[in-house]
Gaussian input, Z-matrix of N, CA and C with variables (Angstrom, degrees):
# hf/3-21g

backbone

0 1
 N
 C     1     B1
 C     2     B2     1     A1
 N     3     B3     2     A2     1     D1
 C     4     B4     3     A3     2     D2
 C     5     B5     4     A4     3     D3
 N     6     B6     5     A5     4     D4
 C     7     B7     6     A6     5     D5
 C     8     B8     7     A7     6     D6
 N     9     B9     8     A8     7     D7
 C    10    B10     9     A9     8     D8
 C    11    B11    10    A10     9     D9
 N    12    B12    11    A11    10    D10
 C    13    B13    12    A12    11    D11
 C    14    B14    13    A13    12    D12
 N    15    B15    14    A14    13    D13
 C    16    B16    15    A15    14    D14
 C    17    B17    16    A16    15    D15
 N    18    B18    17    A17    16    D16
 C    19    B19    18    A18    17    D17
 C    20    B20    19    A19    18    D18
 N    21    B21    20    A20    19    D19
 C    22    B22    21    A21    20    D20
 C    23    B23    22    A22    21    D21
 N    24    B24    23    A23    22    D22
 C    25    B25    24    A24    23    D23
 C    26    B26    25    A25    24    D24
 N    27    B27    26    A26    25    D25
 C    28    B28    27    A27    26    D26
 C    29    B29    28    A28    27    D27
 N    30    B30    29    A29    28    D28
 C    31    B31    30    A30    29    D29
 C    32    B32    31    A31    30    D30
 N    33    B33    32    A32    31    D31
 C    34    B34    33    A33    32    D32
 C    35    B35    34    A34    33    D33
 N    36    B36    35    A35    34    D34
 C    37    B37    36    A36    35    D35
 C    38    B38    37    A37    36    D36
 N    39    B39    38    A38    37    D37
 C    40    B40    39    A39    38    D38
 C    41    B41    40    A40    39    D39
 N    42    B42    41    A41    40    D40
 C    43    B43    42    A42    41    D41
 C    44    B44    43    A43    42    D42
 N    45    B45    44    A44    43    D43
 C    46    B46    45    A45    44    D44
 C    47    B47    46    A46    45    D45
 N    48    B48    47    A47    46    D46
 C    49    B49    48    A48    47    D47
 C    50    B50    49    A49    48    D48
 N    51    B51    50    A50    49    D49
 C    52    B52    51    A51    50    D50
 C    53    B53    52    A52    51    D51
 N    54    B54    53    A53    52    D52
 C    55    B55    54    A54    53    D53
 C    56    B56    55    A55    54    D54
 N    57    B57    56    A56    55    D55
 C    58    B58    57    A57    56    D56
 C    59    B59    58    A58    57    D57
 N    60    B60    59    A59    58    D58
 C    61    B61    60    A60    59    D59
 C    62    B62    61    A61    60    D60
 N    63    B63    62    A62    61    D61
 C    64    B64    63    A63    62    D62
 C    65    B65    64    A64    63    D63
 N    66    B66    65    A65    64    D64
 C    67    B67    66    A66    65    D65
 C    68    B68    67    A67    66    D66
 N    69    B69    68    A68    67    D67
 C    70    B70    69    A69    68    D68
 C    71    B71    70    A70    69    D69
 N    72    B72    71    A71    70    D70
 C    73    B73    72    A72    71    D71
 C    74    B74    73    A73    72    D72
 N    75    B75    74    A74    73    D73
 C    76    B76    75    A75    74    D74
 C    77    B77    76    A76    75    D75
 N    78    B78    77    A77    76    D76
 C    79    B79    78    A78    77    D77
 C    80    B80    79    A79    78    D78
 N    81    B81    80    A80    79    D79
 C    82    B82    81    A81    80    D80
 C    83    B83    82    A82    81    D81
 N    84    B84    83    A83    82    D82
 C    85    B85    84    A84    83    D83
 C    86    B86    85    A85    84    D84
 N    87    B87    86    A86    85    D85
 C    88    B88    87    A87    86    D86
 C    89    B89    88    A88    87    D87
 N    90    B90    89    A89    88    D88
 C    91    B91    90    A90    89    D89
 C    92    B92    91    A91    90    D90
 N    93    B93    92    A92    91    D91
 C    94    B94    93    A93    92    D92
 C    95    B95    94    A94    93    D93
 N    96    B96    95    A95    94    D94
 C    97    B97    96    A96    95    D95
 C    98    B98    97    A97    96    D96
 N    99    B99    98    A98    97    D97
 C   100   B100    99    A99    98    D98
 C   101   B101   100   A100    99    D99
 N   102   B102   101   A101   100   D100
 C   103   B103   102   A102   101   D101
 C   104   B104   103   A103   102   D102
 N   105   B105   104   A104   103   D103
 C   106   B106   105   A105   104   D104
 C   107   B107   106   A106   105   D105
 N   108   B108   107   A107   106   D106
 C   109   B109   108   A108   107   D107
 C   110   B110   109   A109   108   D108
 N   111   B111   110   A110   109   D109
 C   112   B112   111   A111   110   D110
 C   113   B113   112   A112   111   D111
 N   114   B114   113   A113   112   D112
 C   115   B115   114   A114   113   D113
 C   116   B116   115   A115   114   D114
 N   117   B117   116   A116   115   D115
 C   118   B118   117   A117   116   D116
 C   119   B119   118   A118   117   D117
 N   120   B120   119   A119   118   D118
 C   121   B121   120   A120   119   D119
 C   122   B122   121   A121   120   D120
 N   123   B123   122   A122   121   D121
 C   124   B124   123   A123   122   D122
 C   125   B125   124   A124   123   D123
 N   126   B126   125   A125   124   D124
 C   127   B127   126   A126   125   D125
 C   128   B128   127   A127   126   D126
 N   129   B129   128   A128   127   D127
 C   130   B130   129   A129   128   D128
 C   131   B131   130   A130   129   D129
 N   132   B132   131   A131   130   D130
 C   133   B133   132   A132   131   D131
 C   134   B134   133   A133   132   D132
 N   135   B135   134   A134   133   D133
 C   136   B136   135   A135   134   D134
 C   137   B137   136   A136   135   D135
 N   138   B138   137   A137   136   D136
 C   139   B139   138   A138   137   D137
 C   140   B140   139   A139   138   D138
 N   141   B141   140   A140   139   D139
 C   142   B142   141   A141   140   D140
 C   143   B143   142   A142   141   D141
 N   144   B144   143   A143   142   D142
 C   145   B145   144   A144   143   D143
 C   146   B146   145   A145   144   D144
 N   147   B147   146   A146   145   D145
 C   148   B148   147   A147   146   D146
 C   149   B149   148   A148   147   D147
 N   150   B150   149   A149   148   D148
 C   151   B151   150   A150   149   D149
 C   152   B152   151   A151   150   D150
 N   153   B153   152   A152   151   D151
 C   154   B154   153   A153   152   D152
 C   155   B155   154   A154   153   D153
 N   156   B156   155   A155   154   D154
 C   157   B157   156   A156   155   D155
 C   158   B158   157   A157   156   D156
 N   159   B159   158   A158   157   D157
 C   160   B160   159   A159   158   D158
 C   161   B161   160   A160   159   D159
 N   162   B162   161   A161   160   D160
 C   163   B163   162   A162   161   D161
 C   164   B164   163   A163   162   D162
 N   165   B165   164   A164   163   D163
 C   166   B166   165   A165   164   D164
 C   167   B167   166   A166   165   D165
 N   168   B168   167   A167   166   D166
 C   169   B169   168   A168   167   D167
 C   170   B170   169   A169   168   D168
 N   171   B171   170   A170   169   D169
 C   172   B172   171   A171   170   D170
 C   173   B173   172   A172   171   D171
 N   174   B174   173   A173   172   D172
 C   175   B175   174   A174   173   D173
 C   176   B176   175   A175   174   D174
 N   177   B177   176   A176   175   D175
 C   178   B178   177   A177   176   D176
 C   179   B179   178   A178   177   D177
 N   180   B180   179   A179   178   D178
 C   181   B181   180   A180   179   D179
 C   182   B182   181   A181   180   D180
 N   183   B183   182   A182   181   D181
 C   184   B184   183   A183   182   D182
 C   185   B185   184   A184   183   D183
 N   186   B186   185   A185   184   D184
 C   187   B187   186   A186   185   D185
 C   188   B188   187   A187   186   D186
 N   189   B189   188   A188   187   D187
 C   190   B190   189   A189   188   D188
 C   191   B191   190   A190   189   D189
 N   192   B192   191   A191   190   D190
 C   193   B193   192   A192   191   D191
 C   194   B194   193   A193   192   D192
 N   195   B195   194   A194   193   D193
 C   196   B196   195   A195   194   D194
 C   197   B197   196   A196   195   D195
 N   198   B198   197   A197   196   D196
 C   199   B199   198   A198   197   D197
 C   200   B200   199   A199   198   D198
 N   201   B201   200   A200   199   D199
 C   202   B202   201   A201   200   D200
 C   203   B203   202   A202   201   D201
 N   204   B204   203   A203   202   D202
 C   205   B205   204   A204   203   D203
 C   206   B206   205   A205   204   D204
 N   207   B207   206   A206   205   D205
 C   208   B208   207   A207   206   D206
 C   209   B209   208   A208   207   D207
 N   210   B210   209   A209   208   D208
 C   211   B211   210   A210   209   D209
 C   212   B212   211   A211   210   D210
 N   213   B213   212   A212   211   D211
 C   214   B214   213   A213   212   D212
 C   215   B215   214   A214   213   D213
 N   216   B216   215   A215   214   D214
 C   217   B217   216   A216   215   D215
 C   218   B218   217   A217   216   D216
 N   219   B219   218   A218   217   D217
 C   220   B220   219   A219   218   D218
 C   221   B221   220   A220   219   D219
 N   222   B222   221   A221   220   D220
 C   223   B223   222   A222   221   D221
 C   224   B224   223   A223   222   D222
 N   225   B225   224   A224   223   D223
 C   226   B226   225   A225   224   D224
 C   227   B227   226   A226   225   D225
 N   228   B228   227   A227   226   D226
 C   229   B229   228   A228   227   D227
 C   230   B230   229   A229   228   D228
 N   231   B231   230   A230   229   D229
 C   232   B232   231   A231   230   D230
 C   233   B233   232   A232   231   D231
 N   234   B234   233   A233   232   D232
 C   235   B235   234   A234   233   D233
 C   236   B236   235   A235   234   D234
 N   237   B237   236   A236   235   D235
 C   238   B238   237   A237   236   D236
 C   239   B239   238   A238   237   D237
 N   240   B240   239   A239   238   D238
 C   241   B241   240   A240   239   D239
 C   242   B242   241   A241   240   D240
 N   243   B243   242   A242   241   D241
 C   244   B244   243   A243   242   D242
 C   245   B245   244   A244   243   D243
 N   246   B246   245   A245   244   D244
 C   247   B247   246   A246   245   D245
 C   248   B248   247   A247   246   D246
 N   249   B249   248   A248   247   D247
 C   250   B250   249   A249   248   D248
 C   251   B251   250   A250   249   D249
 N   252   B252   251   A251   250   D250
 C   253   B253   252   A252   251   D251
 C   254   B254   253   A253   252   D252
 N   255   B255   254   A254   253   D253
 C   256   B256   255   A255   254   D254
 C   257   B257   256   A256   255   D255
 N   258   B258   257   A257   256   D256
 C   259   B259   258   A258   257   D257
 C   260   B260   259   A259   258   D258
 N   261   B261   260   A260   259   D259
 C   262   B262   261   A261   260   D260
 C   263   B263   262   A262   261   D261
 N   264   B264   263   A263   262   D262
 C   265   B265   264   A264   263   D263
 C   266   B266   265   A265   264   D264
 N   267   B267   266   A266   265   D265
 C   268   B268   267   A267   266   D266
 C   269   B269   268   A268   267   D267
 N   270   B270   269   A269   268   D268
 C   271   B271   270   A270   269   D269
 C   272   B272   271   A271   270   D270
 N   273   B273   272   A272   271   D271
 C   274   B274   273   A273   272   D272
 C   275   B275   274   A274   273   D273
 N   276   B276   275   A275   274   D274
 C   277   B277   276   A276   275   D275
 C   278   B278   277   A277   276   D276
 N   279   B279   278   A278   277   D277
 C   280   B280   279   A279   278   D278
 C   281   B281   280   A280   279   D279
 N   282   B282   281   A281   280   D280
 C   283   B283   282   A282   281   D281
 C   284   B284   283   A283   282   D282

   B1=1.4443
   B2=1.5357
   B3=1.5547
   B4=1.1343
   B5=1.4825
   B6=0.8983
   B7=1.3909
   B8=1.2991
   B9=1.6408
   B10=1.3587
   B11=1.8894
   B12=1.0165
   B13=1.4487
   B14=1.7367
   B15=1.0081
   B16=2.2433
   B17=1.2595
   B18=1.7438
   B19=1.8252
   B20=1.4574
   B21=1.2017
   B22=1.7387
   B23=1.5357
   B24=1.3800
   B25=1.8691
   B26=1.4984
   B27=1.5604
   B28=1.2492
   B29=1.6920
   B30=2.1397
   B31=1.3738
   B32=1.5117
   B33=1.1599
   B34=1.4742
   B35=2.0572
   B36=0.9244
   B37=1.4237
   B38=1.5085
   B39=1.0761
   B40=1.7697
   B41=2.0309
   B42=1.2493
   B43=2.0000
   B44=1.7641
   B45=1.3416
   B46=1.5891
   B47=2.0236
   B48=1.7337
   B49=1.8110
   B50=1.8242
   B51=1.2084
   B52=1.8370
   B53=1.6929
   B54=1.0071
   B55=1.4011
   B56=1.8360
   B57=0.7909
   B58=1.2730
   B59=1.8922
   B60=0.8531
   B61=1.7734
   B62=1.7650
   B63=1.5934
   B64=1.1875
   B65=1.5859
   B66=1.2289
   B67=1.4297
   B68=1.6801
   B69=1.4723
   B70=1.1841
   B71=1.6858
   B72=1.5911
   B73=1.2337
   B74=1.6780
   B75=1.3376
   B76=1.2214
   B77=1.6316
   B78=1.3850
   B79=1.6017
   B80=1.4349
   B81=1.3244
   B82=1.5683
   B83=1.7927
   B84=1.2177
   B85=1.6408
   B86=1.2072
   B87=1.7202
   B88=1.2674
   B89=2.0318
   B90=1.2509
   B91=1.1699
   B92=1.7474
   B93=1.6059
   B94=1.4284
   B95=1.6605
   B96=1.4553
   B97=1.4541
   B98=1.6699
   B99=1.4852
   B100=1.5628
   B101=1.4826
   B102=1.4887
   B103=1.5019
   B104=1.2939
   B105=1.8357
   B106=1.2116
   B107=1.5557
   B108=1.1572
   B109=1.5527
   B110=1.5843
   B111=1.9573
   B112=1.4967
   B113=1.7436
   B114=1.8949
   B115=1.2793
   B116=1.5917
   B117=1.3270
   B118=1.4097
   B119=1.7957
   B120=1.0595
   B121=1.6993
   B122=1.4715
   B123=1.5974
   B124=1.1047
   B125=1.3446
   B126=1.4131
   B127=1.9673
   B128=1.7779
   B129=1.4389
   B130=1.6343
   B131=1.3774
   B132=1.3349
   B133=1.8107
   B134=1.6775
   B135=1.4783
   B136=2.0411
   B137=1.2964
   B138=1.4779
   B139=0.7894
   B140=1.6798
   B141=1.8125
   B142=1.4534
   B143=1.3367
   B144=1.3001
   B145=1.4171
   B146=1.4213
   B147=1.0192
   B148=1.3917
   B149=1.1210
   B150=1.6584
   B151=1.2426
   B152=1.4255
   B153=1.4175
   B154=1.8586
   B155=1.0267
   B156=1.0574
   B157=1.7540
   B158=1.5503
   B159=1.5121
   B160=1.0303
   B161=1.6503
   B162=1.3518
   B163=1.3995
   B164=1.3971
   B165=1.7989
   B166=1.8391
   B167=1.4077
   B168=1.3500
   B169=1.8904
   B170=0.9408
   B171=1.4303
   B172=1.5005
   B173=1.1925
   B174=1.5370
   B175=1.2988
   B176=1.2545
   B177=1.5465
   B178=1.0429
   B179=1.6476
   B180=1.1201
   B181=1.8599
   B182=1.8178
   B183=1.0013
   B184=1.5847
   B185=1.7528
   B186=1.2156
   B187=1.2956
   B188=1.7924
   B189=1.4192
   B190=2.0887
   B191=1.5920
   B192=1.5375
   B193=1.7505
   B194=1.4032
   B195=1.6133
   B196=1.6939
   B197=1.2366
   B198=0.9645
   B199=1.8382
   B200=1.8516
   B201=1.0864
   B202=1.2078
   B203=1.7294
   B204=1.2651
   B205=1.5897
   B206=1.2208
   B207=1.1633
   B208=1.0595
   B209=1.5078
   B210=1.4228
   B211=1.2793
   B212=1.7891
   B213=1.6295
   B214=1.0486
   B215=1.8632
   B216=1.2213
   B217=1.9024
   B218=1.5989
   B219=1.6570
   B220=1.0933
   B221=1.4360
   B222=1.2663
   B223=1.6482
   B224=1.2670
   B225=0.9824
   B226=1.7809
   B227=1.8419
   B228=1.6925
   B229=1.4874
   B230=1.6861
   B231=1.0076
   B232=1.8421
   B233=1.9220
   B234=1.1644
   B235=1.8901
   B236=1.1092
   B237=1.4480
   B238=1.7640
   B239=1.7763
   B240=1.1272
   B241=1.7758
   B242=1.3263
   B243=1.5330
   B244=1.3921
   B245=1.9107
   B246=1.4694
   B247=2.3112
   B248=2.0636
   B249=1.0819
   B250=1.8499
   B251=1.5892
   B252=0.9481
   B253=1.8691
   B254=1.8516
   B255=1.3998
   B256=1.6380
   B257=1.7650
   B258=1.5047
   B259=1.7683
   B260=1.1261
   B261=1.1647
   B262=1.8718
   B263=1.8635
   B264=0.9854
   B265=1.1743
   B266=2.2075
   B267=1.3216
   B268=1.6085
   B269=1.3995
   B270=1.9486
   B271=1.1890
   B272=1.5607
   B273=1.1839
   B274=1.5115
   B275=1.3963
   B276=1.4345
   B277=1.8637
   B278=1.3589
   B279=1.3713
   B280=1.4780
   B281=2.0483
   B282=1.3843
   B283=1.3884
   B284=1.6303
   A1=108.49
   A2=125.26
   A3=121.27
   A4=115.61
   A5=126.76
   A6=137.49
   A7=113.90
   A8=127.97
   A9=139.24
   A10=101.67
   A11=136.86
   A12=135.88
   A13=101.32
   A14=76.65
   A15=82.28
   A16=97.40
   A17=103.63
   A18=102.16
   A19=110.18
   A20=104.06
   A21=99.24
   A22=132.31
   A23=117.85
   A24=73.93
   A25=99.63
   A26=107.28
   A27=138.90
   A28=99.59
   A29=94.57
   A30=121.43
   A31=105.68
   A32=97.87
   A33=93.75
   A34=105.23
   A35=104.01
   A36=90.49
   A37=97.34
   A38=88.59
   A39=127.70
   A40=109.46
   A41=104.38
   A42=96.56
   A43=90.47
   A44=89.26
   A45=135.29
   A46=77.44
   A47=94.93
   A48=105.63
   A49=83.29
   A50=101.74
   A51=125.23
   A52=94.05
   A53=130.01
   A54=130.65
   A55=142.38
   A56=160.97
   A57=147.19
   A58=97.77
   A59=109.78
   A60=130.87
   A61=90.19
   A62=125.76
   A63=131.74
   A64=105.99
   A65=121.56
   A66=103.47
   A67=140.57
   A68=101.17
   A69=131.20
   A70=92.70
   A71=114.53
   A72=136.18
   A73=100.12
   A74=109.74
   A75=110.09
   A76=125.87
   A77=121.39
   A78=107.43
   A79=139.24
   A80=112.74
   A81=103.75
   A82=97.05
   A83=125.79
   A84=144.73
   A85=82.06
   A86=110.46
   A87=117.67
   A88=112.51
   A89=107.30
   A90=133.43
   A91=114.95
   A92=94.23
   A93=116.05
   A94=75.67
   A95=115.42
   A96=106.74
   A97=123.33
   A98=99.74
   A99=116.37
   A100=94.62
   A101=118.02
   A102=106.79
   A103=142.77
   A104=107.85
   A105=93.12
   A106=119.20
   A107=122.28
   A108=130.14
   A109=128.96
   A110=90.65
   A111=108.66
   A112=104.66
   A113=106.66
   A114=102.15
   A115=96.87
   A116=121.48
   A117=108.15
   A118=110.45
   A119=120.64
   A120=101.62
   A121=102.91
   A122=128.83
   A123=139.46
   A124=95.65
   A125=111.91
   A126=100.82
   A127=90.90
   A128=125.81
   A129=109.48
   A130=92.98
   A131=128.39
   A132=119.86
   A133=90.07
   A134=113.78
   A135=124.75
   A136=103.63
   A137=129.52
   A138=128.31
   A139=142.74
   A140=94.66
   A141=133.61
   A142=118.72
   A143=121.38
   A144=112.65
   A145=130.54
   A146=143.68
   A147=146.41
   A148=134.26
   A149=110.69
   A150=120.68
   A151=141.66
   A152=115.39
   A153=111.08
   A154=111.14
   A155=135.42
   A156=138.15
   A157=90.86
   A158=123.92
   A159=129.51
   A160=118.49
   A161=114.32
   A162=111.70
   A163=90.46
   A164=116.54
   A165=96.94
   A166=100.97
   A167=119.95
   A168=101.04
   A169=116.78
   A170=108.67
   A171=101.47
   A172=138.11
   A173=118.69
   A174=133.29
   A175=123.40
   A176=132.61
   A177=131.30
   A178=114.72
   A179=99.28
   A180=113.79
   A181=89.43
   A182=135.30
   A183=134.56
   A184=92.78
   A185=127.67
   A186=129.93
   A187=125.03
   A188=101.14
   A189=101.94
   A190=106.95
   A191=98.91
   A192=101.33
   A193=112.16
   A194=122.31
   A195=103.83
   A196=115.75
   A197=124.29
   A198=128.17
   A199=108.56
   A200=128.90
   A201=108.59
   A202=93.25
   A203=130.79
   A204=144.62
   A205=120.25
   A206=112.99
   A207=133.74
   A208=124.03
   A209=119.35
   A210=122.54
   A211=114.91
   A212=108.76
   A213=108.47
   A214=125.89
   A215=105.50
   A216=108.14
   A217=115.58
   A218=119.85
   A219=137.51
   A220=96.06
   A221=119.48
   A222=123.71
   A223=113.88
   A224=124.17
   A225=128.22
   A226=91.07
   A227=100.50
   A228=118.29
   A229=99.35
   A230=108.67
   A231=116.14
   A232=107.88
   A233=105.10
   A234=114.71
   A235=106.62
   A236=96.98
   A237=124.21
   A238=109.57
   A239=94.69
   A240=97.58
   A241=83.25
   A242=93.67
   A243=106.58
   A244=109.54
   A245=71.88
   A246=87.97
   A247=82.21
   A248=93.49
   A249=112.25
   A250=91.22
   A251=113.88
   A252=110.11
   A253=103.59
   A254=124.23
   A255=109.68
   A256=85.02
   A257=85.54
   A258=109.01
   A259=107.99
   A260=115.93
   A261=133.58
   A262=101.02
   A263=105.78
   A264=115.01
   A265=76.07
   A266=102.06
   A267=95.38
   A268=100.46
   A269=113.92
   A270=123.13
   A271=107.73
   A272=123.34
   A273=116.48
   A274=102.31
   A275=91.76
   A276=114.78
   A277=103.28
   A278=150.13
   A279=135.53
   A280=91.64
   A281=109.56
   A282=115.39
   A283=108.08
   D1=124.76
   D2=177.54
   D3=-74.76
   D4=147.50
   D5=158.26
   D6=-32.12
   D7=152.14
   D8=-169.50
   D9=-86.97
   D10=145.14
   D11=-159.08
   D12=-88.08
   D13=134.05
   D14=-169.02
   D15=-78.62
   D16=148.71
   D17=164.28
   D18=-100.59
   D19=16.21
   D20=163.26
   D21=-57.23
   D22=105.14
   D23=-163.17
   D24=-78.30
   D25=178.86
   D26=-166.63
   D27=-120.01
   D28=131.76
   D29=-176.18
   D30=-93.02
   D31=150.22
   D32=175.99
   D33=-136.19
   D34=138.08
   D35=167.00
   D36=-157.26
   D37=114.78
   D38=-156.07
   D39=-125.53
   D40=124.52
   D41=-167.60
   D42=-57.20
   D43=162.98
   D44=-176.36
   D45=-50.07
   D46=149.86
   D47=177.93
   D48=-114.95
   D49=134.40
   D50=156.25
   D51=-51.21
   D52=111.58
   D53=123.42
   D54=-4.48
   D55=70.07
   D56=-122.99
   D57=-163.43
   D58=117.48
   D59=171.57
   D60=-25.65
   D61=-64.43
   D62=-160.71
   D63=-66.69
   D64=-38.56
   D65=176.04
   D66=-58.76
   D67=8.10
   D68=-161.57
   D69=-84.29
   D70=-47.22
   D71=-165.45
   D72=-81.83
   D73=-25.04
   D74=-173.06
   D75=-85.45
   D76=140.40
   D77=170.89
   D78=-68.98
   D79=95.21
   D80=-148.63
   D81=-108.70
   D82=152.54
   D83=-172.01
   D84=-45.77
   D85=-165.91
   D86=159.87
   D87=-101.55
   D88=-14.47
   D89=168.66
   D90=-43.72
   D91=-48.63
   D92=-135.22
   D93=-98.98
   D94=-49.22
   D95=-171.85
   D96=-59.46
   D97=-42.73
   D98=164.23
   D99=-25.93
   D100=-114.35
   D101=-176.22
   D102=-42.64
   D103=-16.39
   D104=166.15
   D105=-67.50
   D106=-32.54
   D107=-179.53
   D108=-63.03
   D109=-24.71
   D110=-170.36
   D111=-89.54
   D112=-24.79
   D113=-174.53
   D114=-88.03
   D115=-25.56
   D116=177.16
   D117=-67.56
   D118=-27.34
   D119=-170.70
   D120=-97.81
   D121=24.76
   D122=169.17
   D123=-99.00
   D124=-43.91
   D125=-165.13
   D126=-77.22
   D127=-28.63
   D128=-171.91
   D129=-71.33
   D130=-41.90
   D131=-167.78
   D132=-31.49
   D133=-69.19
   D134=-165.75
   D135=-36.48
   D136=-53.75
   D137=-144.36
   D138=-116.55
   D139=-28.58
   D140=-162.93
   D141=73.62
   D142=-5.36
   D143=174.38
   D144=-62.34
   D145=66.98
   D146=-163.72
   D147=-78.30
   D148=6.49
   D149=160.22
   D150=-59.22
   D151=-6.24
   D152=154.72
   D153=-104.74
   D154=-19.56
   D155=169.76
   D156=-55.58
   D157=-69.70
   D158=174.50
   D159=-19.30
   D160=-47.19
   D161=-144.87
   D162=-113.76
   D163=-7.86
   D164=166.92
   D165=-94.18
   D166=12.57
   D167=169.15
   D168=-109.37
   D169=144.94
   D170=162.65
   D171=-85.49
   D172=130.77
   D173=168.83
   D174=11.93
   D175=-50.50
   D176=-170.01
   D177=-109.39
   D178=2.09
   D179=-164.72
   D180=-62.97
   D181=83.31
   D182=-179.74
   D183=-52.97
   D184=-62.44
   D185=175.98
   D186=-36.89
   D187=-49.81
   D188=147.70
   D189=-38.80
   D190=-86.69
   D191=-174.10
   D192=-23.69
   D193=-66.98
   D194=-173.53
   D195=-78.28
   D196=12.82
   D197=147.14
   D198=-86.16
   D199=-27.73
   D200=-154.33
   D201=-112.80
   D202=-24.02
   D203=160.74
   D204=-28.85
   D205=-74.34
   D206=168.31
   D207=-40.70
   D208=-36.33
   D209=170.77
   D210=-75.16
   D211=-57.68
   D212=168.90
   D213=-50.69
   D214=-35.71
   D215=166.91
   D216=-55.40
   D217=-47.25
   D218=-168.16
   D219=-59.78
   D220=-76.16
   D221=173.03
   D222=-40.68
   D223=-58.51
   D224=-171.16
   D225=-33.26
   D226=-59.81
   D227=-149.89
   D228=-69.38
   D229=8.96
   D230=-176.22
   D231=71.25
   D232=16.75
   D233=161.36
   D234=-55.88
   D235=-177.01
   D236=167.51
   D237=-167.29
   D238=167.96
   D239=168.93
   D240=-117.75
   D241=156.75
   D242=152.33
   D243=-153.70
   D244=113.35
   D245=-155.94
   D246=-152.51
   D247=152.44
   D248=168.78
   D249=-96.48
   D250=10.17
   D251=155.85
   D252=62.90
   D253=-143.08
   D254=-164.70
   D255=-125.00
   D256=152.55
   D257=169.13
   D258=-115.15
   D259=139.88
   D260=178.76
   D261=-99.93
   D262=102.91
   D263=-144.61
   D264=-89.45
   D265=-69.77
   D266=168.23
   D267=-152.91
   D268=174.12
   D269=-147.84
   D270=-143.52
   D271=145.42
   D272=-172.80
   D273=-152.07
   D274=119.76
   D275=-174.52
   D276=-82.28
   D277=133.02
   D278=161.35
   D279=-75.03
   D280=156.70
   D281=176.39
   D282=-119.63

């Protein structure tokens, strides 16, 4: 008999996830998406490309957009950042 499911939530601190266009397609925790989303709008900070940041948010997340705006304007305008962007230092799912 398994055990009854705890409401503790559970920490995770798990290395930084690579970014990748395909993980977008993929089913990722909510854990797993956190950094995937956090390492993707670190690689657009480098670059302006904002197309996987793009594709782990959802559509309506208004709170993505003024994170992800701002990068794409900066580039347009011939900007850049130059920041090591945010670390997820650790993460806690309620279950």
């Amino acid at each position: 008999m398994a055990p009854p499911p705890s409401a503790t939530p559970t920490v995770s601190e798990a290395p930084p996830v690579d970014p990748t266009p395909t993980q977008a397609t993929e089913v990722l925790g909510p854990e797993e998406t956190v950094r995937a989303w956090v390492a993707a709008r670190n690689e657009a900070l480098t670059d302006g490309d904002v197309e996987a940041v793009t594709a782990l948010s959802q559509s309506q997340c208004s709170s993505c957009e003024n994170l992800i705006s701002p990068i794409v304007e900066t580039y347009e305008r011939g900007g850049r950042y130059m920041t090591a962007g945010w670390s997820v230092l650790r993460t806690k799912a309620a279950s």
